[in-house]
N, C-alpha and C positions, 0 to 999 in steps of 0.2 A: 570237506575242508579239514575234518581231523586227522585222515588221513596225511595232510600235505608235508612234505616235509623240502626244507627248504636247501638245495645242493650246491656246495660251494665246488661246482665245477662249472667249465663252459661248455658251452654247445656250440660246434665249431659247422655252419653250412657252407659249403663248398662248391660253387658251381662251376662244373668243370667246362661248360660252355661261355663263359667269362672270357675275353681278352686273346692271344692269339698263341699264349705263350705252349710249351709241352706240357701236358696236363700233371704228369707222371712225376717230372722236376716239382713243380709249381706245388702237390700234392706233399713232398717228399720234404721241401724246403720248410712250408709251415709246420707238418708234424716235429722235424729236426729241431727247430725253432721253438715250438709249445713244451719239448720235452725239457731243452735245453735249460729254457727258463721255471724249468717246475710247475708249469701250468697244469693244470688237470683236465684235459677234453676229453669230448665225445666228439668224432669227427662223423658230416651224414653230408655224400654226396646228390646234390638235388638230381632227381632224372626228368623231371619237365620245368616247364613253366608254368609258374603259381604251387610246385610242389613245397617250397618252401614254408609257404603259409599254414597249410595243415600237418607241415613235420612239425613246424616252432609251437604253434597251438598244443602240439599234444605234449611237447616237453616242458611245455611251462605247465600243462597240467596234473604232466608228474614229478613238479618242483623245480624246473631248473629256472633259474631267474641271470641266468648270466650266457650270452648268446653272441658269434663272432660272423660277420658275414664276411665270407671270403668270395670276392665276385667284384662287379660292377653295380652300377648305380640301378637297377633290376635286380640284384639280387638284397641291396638293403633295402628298397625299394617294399621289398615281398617279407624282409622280415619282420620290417616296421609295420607292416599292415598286421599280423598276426600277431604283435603285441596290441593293436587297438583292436582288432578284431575277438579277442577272448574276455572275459569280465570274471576272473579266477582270480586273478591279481592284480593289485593297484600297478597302473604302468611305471608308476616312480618307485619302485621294486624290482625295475627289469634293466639290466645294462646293459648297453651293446654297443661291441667294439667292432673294427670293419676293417680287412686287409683290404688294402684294393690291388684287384687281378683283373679288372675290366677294362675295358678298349678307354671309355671317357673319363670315369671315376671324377664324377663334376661335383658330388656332396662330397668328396675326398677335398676335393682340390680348396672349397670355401673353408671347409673348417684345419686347412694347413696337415692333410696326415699324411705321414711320407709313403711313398710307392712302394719304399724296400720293404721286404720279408719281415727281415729282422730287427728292422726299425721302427715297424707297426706291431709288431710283437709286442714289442720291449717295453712299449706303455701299457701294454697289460699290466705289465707287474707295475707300474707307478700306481695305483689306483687311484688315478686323477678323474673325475670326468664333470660335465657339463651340460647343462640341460640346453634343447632349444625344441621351438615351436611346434607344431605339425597341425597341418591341413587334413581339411575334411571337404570331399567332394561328393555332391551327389548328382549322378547325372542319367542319362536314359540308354540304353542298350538296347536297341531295336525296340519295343513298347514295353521293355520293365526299367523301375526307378532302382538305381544300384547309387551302392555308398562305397567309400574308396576313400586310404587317408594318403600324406604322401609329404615327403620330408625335404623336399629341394625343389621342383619347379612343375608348375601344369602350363601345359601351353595350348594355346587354341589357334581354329583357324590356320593359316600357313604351318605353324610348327606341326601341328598334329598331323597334316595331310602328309608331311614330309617322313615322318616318322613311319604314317598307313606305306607310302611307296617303300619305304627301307627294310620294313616287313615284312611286304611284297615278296621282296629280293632276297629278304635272311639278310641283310648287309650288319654288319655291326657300327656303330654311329660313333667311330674314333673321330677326330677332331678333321682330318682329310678326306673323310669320306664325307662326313654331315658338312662341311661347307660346301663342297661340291657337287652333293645334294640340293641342298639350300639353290646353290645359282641355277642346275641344270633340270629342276623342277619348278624353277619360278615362274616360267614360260605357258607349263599347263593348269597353273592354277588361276582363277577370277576368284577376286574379291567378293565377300561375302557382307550384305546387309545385317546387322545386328543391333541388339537394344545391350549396354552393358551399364548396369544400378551398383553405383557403391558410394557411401557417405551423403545418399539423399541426393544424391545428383542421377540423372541419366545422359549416355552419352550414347547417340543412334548416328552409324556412319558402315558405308563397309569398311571392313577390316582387314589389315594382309594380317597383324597380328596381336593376340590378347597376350599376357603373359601375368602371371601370380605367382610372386615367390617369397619361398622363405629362405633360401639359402639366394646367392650369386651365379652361380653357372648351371649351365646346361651345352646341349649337343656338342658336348667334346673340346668345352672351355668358354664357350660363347658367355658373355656376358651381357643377356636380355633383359635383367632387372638388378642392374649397378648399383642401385639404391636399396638394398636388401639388408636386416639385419635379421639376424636365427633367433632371435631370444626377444624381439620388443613386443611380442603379441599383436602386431600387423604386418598383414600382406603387404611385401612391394610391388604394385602393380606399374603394367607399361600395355599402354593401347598404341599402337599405330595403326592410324587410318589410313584415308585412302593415298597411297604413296604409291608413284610408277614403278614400275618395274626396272627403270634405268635408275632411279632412283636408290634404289635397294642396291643396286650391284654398287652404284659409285659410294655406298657408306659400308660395305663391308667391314672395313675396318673396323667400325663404332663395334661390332659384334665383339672384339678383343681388347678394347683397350676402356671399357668401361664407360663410352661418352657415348652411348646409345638415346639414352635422355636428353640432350642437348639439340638433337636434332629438333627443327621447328616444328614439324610436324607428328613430331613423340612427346605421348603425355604421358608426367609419370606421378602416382598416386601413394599413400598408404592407408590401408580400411581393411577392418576385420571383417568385414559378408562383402561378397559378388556375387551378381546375378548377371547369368548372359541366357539371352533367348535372341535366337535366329528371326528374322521378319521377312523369312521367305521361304520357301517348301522345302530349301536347302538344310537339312540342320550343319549348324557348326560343331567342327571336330573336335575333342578333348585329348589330351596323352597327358599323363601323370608321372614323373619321375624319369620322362624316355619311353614311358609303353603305353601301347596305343589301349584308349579306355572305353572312351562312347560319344555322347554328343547331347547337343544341345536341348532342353532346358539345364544349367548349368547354375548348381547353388555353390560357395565356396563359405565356409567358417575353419575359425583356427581354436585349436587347442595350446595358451600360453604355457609355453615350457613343458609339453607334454613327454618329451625324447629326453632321457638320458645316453650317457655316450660317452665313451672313452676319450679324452679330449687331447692335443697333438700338444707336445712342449713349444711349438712354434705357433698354435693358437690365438697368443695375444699379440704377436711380434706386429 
């Protein structure tokens, strides 16, 4: 620690597998952009997935505390876990700003940051930002217990499986593709038995879908937990039980226009711990953020205003 020294630059990660754009422009545009505005980076193209997590780790452990994810909702995704994932620095020491260059960009889309280039630049130099939430999952991976944190949505059951099939494919989960996902996979999945504990209640039903969020959107604008605030220190949660399958198709809409809770048979919650366990040989699915993670026994706790962040001028509007 006496070594540390603390670097007023940013650390710019770049995933060039993000969105569908020319990698080369996309590349060219934000350097032109950081330079323009006097920003100081370090630009570090990711070459896998989950490489993000052990680049940011080792830069924040040779001081840099200011960090820009250029990517999709997978790539903040991975850089927010390696801020909770090191214990070198307090997390409210670490900012992080996020171009968005990916297909969905749904933590983009709640907290209002604009798409353009130069326009999510530009609040670098404001140095405005804002704190919100973050989740803490712990869940099981074939028979080890793994820990996972995650800043906009977990989704279980239906979502998850949708996600296992999209990964399948390689597909990228843009707003046209995941709904038409969503209808054209709804046919091979059965509903799943489940026990899910939160605020001293239990609620035992199959399930087409669990959802815990802390931001608004998911799968490429979907709006599965409308009732969501990023900063009150509770989960918004949404159970849908056992619902038909005709069912689901004739409320699509509810997915976009935020009255997904209104449905009769959608409950919608706020509670800081969830616990979901499966009550059949089946475990149920998890995905965190859009990526697929593990399965069920499922713990869920949040960290109040754990995330700092570069915050959008259109924020409060």
């Amino acid at each position: 620690m006496d070594n540390y020294k603390n670097k007023d630059i940013w650390f710019c990660v770049f995933n060039p597998a993000a969105g569908t754009k020319d990698i080369e422009k996309v590349r060219d545009k934000i350097e032109f952009e950081l330079y323009k505005n006097n920003i100081e980076f370090e630009l570090y193209f990711t070459k896998h997935k989950g490489d993000a997590i052990s680049v940011v780790i080792d830069k924040i452990m040779e001081g840099f505390t200011k960090f820009i994810a250029a990517g999709g909702d997978g790539t903040v995704h991975e850089v927010v876990n390696a801020f909770f994932l090191q214990d070198f620095v307090p997390t409210d020491r670490i900012t992080l700003a996020v171009i968005p260059t990916g297909t969905g960009n749904d933590w983009a889309k709640h907290h209002k940051l604009p798409l353009d280039i130069s326009k999510a630049i530009d609040l670098i130099t404001k140095d405005a930002t804002d704190l919100q939430d973050i989740g803490i999952a712990q869940y099981y991976k074939g028979n080890k217990k793994k820990t996972e944190y995650f800043n906009n949505v977990a989704g279980m059951a239906y979502d998850a499986f949708v996600v296992k099939k999209l990964e399948q494919r390689k597909s990228k989960p843009n707003k046209f593709i995941y709904i038409l996902s969503v209808l054209s996979y709804l046919f091979q999945y059965k509903l799943q038995k489940a026990k899910v504990r939160l605020n001293d209640r239990e609620f035992v039903n199959k399930f087409y879908t669990i959802n815990i969020g802390i931001c608004k959107y998911s799968g490429g604008g979907m709006s599965l937990v409308p009732h969501a605030v990023h900063n009150d220190g509770k989960f918004a949660v949404t159970l849908a039980g056992n619902i038909s399958k005709l069912d689901v198709v004739l409320n699509t809409y509810r997915f976009y226009n935020e009255t997904l809770t209104e449905h009769p048979k959608i409950d919608a919650f706020y509670s800081k711990n969830i616990e979901v366990q499966s009550l059949n040989n089946n475990p149920v699915l998890l995905e965190l953020d859009g990526e697929l993670a593990g399965e069920t026994p499922v713990t869920f706790d949040i960290i109040k205003k754990g995330l700092r962040f570069v915050v959008s001028d259109n924020s409060k509007i």
